[in-house]
FITI-181818 format. One record per residue (C-alpha): residue number from 1; z, y, x. Coordinates in steps of 0.25 Angstrom, whole numbers. Example, Ala and Ser with C-alpha at 12.3 -4.5 7.8 and 13.67 -1.06 7.14 Angstrom:
2
site nr = 1 pz = 31 py = -18 px = 49 .
site nr = 2 pz = 29 py = -4 px = 55 .
END
This chain:
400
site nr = 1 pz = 156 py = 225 px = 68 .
site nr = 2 pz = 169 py = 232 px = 71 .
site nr = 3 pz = 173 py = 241 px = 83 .
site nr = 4 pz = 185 py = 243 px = 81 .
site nr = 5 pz = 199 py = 235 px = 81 .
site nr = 6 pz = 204 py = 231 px = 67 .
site nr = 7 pz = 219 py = 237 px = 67 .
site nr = 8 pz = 225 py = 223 px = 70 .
site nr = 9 pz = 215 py = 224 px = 83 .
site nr = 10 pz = 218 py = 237 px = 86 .
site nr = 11 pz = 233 py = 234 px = 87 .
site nr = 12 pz = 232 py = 221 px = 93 .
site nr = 13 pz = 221 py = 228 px = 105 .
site nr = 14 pz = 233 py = 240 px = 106 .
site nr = 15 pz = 243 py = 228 px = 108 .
site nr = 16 pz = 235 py = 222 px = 118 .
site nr = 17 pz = 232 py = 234 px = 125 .
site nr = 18 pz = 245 py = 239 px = 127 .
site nr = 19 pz = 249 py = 226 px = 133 .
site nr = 20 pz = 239 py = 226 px = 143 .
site nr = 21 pz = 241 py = 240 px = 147 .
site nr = 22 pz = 257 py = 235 px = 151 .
site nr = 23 pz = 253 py = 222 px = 156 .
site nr = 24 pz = 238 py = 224 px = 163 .
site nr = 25 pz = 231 py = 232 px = 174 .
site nr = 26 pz = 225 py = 244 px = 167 .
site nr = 27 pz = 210 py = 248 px = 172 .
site nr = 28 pz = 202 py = 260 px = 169 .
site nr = 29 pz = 187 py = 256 px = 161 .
site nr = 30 pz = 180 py = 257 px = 174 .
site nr = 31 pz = 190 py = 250 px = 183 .
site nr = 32 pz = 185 py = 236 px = 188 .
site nr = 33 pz = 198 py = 226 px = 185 .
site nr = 34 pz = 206 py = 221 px = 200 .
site nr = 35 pz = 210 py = 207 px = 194 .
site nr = 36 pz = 202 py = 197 px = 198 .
site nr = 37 pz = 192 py = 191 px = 187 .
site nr = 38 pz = 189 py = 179 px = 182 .
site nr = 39 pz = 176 py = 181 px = 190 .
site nr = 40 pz = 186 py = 178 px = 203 .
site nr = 41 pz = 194 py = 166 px = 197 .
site nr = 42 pz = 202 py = 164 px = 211 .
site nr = 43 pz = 215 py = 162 px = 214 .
site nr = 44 pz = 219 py = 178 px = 211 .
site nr = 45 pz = 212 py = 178 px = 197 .
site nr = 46 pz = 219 py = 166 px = 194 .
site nr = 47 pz = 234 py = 170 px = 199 .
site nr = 48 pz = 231 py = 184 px = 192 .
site nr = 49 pz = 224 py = 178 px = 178 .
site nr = 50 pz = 237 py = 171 px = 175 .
site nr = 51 pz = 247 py = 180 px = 178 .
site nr = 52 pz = 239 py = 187 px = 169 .
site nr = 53 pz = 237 py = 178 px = 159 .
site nr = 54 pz = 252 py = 176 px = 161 .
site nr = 55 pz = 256 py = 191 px = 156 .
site nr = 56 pz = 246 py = 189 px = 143 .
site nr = 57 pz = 255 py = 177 px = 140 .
site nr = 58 pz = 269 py = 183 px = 141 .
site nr = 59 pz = 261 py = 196 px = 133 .
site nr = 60 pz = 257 py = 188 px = 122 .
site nr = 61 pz = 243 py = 190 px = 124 .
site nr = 62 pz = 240 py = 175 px = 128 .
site nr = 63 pz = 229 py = 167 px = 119 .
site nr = 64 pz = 227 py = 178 px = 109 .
site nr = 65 pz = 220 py = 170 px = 99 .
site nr = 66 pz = 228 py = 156 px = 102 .
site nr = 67 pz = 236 py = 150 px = 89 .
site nr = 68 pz = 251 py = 156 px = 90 .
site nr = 69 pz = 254 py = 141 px = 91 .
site nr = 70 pz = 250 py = 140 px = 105 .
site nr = 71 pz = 253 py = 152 px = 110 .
site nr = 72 pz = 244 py = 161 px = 108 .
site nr = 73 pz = 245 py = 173 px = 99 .
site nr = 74 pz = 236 py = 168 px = 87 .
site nr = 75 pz = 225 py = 179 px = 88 .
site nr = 76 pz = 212 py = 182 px = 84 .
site nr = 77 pz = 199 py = 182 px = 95 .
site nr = 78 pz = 199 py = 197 px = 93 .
site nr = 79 pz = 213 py = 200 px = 98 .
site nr = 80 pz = 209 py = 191 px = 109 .
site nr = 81 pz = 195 py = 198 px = 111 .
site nr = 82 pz = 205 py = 210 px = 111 .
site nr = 83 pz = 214 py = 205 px = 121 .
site nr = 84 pz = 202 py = 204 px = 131 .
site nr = 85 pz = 195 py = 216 px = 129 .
site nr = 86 pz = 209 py = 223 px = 133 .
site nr = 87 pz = 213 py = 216 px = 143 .
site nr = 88 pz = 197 py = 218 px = 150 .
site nr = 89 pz = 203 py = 232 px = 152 .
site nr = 90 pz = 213 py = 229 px = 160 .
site nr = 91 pz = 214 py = 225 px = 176 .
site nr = 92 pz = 219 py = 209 px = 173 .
site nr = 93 pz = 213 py = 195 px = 178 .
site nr = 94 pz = 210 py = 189 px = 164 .
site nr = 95 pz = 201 py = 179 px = 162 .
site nr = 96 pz = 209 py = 167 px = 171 .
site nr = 97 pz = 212 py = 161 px = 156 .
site nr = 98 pz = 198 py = 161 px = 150 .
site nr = 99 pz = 196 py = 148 px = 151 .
site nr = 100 pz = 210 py = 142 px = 148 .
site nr = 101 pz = 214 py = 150 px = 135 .
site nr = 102 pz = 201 py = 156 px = 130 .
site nr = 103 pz = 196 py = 141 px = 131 .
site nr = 104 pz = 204 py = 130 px = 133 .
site nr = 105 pz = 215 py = 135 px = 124 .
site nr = 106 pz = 209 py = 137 px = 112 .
site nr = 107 pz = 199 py = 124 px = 113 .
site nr = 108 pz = 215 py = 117 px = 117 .
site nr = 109 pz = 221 py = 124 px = 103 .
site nr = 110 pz = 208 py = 118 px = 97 .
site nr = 111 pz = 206 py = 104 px = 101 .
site nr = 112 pz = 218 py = 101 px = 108 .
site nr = 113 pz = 231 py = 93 px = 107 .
site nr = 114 pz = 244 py = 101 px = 105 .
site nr = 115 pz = 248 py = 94 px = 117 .
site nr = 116 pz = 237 py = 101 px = 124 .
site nr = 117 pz = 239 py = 113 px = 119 .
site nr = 118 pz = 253 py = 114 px = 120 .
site nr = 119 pz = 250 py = 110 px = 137 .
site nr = 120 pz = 239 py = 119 px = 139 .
site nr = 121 pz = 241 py = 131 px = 130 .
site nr = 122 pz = 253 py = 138 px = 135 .
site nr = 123 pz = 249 py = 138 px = 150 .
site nr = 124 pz = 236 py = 144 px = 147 .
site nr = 125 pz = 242 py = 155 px = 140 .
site nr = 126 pz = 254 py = 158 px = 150 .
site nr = 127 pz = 241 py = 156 px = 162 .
site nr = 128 pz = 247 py = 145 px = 167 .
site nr = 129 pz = 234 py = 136 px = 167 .
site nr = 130 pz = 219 py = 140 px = 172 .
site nr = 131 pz = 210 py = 132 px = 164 .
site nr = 132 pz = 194 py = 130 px = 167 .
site nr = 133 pz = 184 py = 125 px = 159 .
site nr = 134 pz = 175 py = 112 px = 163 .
site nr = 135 pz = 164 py = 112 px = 154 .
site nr = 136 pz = 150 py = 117 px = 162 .
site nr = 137 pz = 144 py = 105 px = 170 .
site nr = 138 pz = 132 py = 105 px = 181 .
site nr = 139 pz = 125 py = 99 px = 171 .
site nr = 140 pz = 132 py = 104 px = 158 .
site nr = 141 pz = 131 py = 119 px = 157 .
site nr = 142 pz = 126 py = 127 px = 144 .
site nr = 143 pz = 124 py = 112 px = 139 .
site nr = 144 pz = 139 py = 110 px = 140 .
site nr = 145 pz = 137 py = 96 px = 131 .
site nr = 146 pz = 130 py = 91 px = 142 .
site nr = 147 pz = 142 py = 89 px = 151 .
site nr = 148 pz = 143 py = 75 px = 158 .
site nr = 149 pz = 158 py = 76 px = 164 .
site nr = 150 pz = 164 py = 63 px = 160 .
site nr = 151 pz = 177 py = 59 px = 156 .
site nr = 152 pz = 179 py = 44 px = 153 .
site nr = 153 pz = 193 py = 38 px = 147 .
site nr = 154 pz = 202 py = 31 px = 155 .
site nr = 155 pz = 213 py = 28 px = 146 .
site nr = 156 pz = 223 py = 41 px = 143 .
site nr = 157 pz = 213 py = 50 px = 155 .
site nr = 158 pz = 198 py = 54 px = 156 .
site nr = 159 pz = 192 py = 53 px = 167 .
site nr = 160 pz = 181 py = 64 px = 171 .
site nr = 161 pz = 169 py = 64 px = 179 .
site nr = 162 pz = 159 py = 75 px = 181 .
site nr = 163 pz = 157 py = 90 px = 185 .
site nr = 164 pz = 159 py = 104 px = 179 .
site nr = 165 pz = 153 py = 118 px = 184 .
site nr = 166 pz = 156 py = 131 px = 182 .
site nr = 167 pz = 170 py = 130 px = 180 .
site nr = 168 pz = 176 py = 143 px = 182 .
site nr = 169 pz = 190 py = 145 px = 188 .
site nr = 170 pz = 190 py = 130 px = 189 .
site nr = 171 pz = 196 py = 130 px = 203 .
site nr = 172 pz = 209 py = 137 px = 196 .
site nr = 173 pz = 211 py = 130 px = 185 .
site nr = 174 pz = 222 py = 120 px = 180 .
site nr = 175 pz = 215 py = 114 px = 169 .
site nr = 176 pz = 202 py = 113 px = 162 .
site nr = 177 pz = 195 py = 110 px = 149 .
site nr = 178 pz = 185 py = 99 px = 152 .
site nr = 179 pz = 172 py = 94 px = 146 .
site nr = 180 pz = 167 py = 79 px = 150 .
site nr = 181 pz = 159 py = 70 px = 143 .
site nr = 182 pz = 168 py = 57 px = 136 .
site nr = 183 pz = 156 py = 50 px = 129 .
site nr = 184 pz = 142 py = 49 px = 134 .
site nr = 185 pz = 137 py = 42 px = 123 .
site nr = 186 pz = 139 py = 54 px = 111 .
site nr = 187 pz = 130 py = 64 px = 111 .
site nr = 188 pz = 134 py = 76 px = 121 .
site nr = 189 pz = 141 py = 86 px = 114 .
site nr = 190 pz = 151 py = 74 px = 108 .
site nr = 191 pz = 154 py = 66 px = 119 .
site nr = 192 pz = 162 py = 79 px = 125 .
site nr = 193 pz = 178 py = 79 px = 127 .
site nr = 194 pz = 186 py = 89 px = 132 .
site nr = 195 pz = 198 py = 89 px = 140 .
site nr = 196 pz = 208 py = 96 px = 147 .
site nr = 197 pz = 208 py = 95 px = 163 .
site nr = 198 pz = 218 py = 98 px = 172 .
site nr = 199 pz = 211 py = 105 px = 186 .
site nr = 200 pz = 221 py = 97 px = 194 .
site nr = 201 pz = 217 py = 84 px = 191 .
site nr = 202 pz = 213 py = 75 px = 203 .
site nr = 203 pz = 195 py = 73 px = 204 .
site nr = 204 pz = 195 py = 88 px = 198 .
site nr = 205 pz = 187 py = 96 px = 208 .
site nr = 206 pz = 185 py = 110 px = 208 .
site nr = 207 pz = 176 py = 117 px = 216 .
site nr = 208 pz = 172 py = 132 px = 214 .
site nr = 209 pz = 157 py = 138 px = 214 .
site nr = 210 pz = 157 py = 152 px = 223 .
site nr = 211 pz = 152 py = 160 px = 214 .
site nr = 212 pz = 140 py = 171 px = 219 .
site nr = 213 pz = 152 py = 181 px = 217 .
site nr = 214 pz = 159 py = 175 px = 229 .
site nr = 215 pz = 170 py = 167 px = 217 .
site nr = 216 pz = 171 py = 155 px = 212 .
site nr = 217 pz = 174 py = 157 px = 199 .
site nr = 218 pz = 166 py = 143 px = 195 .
site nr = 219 pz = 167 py = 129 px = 198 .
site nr = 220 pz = 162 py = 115 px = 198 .
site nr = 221 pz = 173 py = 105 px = 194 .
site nr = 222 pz = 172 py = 89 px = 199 .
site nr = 223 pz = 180 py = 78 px = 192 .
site nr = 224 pz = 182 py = 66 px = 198 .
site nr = 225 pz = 188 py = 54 px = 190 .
site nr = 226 pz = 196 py = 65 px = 183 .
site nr = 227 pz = 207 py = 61 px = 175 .
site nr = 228 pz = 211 py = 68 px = 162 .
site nr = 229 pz = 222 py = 65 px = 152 .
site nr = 230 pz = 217 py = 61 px = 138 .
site nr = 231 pz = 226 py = 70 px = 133 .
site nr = 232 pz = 216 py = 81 px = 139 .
site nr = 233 pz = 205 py = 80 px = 129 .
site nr = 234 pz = 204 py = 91 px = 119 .
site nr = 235 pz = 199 py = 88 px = 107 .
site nr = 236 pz = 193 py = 75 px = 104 .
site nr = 237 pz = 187 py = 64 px = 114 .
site nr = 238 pz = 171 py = 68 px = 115 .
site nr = 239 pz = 174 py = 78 px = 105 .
site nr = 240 pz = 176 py = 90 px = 117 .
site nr = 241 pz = 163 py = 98 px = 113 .
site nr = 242 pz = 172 py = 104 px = 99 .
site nr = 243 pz = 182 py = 108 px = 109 .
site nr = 244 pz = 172 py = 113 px = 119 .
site nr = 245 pz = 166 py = 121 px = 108 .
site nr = 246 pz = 178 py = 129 px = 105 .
site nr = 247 pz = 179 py = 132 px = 120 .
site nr = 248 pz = 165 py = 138 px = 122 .
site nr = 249 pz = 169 py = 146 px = 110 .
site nr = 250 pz = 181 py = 152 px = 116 .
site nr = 251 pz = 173 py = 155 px = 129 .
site nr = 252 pz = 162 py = 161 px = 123 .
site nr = 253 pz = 173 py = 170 px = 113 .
site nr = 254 pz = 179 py = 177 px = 125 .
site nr = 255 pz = 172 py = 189 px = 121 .
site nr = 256 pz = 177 py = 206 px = 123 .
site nr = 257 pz = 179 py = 213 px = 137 .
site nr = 258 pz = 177 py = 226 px = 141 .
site nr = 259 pz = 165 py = 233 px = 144 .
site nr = 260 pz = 163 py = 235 px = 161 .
site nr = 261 pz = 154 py = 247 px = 160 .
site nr = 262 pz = 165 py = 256 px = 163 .
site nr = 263 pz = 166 py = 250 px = 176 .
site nr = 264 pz = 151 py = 250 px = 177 .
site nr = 265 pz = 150 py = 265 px = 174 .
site nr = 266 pz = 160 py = 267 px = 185 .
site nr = 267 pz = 154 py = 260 px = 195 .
site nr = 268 pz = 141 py = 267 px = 192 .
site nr = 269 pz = 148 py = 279 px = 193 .
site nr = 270 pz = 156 py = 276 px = 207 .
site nr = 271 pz = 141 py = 272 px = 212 .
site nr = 272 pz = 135 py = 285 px = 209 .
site nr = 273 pz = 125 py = 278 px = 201 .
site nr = 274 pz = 126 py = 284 px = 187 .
site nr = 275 pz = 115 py = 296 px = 192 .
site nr = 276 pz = 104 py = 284 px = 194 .
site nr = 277 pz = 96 py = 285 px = 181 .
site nr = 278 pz = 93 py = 268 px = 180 .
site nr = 279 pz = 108 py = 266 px = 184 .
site nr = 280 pz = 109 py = 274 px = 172 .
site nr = 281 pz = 102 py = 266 px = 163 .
site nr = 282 pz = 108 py = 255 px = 168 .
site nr = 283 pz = 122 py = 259 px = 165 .
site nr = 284 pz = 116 py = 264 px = 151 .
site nr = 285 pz = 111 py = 250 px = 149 .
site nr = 286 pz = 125 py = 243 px = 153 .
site nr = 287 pz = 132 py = 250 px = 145 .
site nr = 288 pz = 123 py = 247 px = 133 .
site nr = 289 pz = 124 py = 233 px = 136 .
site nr = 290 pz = 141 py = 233 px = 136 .
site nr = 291 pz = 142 py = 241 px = 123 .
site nr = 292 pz = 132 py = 229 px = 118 .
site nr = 293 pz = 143 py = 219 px = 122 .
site nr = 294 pz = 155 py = 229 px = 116 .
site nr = 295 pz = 148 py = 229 px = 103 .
site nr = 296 pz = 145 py = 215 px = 104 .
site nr = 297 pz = 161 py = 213 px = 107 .
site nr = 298 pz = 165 py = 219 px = 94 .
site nr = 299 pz = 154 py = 211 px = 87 .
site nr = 300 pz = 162 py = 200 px = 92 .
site nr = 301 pz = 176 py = 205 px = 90 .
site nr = 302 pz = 173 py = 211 px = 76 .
site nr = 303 pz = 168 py = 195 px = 74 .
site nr = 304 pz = 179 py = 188 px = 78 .
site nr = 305 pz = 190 py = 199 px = 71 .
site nr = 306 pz = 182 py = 194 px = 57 .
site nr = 307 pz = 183 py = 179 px = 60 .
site nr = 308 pz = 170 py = 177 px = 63 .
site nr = 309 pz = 163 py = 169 px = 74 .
site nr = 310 pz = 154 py = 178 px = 85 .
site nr = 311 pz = 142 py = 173 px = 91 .
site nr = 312 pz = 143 py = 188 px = 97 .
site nr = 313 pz = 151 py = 180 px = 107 .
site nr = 314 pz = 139 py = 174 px = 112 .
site nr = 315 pz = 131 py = 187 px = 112 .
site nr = 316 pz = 143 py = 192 px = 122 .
site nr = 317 pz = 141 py = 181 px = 130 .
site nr = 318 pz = 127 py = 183 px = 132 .
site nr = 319 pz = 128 py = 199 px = 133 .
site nr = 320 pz = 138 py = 198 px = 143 .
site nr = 321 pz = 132 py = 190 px = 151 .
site nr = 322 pz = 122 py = 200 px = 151 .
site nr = 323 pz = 128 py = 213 px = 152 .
site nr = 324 pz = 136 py = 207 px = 165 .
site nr = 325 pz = 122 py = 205 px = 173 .
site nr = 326 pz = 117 py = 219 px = 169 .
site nr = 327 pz = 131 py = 225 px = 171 .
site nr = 328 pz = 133 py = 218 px = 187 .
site nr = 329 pz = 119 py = 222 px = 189 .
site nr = 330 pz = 119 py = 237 px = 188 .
site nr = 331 pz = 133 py = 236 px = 194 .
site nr = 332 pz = 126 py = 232 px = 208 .
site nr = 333 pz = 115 py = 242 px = 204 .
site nr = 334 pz = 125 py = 253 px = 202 .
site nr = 335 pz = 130 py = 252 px = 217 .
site nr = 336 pz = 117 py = 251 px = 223 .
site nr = 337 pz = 116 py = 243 px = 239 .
site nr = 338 pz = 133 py = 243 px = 236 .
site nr = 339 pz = 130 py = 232 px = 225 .
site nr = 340 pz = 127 py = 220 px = 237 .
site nr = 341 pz = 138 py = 224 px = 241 .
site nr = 342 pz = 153 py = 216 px = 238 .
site nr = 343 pz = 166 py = 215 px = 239 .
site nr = 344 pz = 174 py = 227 px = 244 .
site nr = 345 pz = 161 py = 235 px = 251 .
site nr = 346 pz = 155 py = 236 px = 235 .
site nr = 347 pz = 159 py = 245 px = 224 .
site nr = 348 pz = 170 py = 241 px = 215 .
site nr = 349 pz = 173 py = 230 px = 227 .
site nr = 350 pz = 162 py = 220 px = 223 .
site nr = 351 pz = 166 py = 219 px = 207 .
site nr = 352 pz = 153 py = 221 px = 204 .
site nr = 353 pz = 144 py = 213 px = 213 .
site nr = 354 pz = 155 py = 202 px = 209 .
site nr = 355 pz = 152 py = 204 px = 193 .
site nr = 356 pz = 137 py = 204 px = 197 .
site nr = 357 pz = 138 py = 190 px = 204 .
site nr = 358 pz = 145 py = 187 px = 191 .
site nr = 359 pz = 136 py = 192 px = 181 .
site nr = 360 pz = 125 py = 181 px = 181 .
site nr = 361 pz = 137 py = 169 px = 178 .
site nr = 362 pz = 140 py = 175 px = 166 .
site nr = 363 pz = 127 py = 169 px = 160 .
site nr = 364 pz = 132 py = 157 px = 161 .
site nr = 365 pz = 148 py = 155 px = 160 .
site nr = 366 pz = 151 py = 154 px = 148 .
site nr = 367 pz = 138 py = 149 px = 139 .
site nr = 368 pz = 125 py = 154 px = 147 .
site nr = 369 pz = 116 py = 165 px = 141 .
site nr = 370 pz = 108 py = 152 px = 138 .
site nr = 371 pz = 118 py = 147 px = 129 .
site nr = 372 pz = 122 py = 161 px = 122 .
site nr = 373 pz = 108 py = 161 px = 118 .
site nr = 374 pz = 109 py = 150 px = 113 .
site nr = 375 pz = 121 py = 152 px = 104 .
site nr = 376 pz = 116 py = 165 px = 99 .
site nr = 377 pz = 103 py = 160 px = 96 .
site nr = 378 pz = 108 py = 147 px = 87 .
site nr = 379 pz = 120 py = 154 px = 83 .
site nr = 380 pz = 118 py = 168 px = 80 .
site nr = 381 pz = 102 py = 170 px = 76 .
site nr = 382 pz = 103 py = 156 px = 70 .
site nr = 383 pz = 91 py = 152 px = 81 .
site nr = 384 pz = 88 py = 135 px = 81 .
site nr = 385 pz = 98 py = 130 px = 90 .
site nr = 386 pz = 91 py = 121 px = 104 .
site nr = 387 pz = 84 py = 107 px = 101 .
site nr = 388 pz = 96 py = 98 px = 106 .
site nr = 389 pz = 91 py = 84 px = 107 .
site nr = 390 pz = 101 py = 79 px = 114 .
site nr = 391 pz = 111 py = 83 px = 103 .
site nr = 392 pz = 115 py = 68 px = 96 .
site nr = 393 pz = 111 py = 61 px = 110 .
site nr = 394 pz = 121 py = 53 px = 117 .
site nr = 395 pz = 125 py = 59 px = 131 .
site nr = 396 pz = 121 py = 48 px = 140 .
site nr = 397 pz = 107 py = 48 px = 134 .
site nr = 398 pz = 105 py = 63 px = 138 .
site nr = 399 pz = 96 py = 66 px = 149 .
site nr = 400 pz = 103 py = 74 px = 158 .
END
């Protein structure tokens, strides 16, 4: 494992960060970021993210590891990796583009047309377009196969049926990457196609989900006799799940970060709670547990700089989950009676009893703790995957 930056690292992080400090908010390590989050996902963050997104494109920052060809800089993961943990050190709304260029794009520079990428690509990097992804169903979560959205042929459109859930930043978005169900007679997994939606389009419904933080960050999508181009589908007709797998794979890459203990610490210290002898084991054990994740960062990172895959990333996944419930909860403990309360009468104005309403979704979005088990499981100790009986099954003979 390496922890330090090979010389071509080294210099591009120097690069990076010299651009930032001219272009970005600077923040001390224990200072709590202004810019609304990704958490918020209202109008502000949107208006903010794409300015934002914006000045990374004119600075030739955007789509780090994208092919030169279709605007990006033709990078590795580790200089993008290093990009993020840079810019988590400055006071800027980042995170409005997640879906759009860490997913859509690269599964669009995979499976798409050039017609397609020459339409979609550019306005994602310039942050022109939000993007959303409609893959989750009531019905279709963790078993994401199991989706029963349909979309039937009418000539040169599709028509789509059905319901999504948990669609964050669906209620600001311009487009969408779609997963409905084209064949019920293949077998679940192959009977999937993926296409490109635009958010406008009439029998699209969008209704956000208030969150127990007070946002609404998620949503349920409706479609209504939808109707989308054939020229949409990415990739091959009930051939989506390929596509859909290098999607999941971008999502679950989106590794690196910045430690928050600093901000902990100081809260801690602004509290008067670091004389309390538990509260000190408490910050003892915190601070354990995000140097557990740093090291596993570098696991990952020293992966990726050699060309190698990392299932580490799934690891990170499940420990971040993790260290955020632990973290939010001694963040509450550490203000004592002031942790119910929120807004501007709490400490830090609510940021923390907004990151403890947070915390238990990160368990879900994005593969549950569940599914990470799984994959390290089966993919990592080499552990015999789950009895699937309805692997070769048609769809419509599934009971559901």
């Amino acid at each position: 494992m390496d922890f330090d930056d090979t010389k071509e690292e080294a210099a591009f992080r120097e690069e990076v960060r010299a651009w930032l400090k001219e272009n970005a908010r600077a923040r001390d390590s224990g200072q709590i970021s202004t810019s609304h989050s990704f958490m918020d996902f209202d109008e502000i963050f949107v208006t903010e993210g794409k300015k934002w997104q914006r000045r990374i494109y004119e600075g030739g920052w955007a789509g780090i590891t994208w092919p030169v060809e279709v605007g990006g800089r033709g990078g590795t993961f580790v200089e993008a990796m290093i990009f993020r943990q840079e810019e988590a050190r400055f006071d800027v709304a980042s995170g409005l583009f997640a879906v759009g260029i860490g997913m859509a794009g690269p599964t669009i520079i995979g499976h798409g047309t050039d017609e397609q990428r020459r339409r979609y690509l550019p306005a994602m990097l310039r942050g022109e377009e939000v993007w959303c992804q409609l893959f989750s169903e009531p019905g279709a979560g963790s078993d994401l196969a199991s989706l029963s959205t349909r979309a039937e042929r009418d000539g040169d459109e599709w028509v789509v049926n059905g319901q999504k859930v948990w669609s964050s930043g669906a209620h600001h978005s311009d487009l969408g990457i779609l997963l409905a169900r084209t064949d019920l007679d293949l077998p679940k997994h192959r009977g999937i196609t993926f296409f490109i939606l635009d958010m406008r389009s009439p029998g699209v419904e969008v209704r956000p989900l208030r969150q127990m933080t007070g946002g609404a960050t998620f949503n349920e999508v409706f479609f209504t006799d939808v109707r989308v181009p054939a020229a949409n589908v990415v990739g091959e007709v009930n051939g989506g799940w390929r596509a859909t797998m290098t999607t999941l794979a971008n999502e679950r890459s989106a590794s690196g970060g910045t430690s928050t203990f600093p901000q902990v610490l100081q809260l801690a210290r602004a509290c008067g709670a670091t004389t309390d002898a538990v509260i000190r084991q408490r910050l003892a054990g915190c601070y354990i547990k995000h140097e557990i994740a740093r090291y596993l960062g570098f696991r990952i990172q020293t992966a990726l700089s050699k060309g190698m895959s990392s299932p580490e990333t799934s690891v990170a996944k499940l420990l971040f989950a993790l260290v955020s419930k632990e973290t939010t909860e001694l963040t509450i403990a550490l203000q004592g009676p002031r942790g119910m309360l929120s807004g501007e009468a709490a400490p830090a104005h609510g940021y923390w009893q907004q990151q403890f309403l947070a915390a238990p979704s990160y368990r879900i979005a994005a593969g549950s703790d569940e599914v990470q088990r799984n994959i390290i499981g089966e993919r990592v100790l080499g552990l015999p995957g789950d009895i699937r009986v309805d692997k070769d099954v048609p769809f419509r003979d599934l009971v559901r």
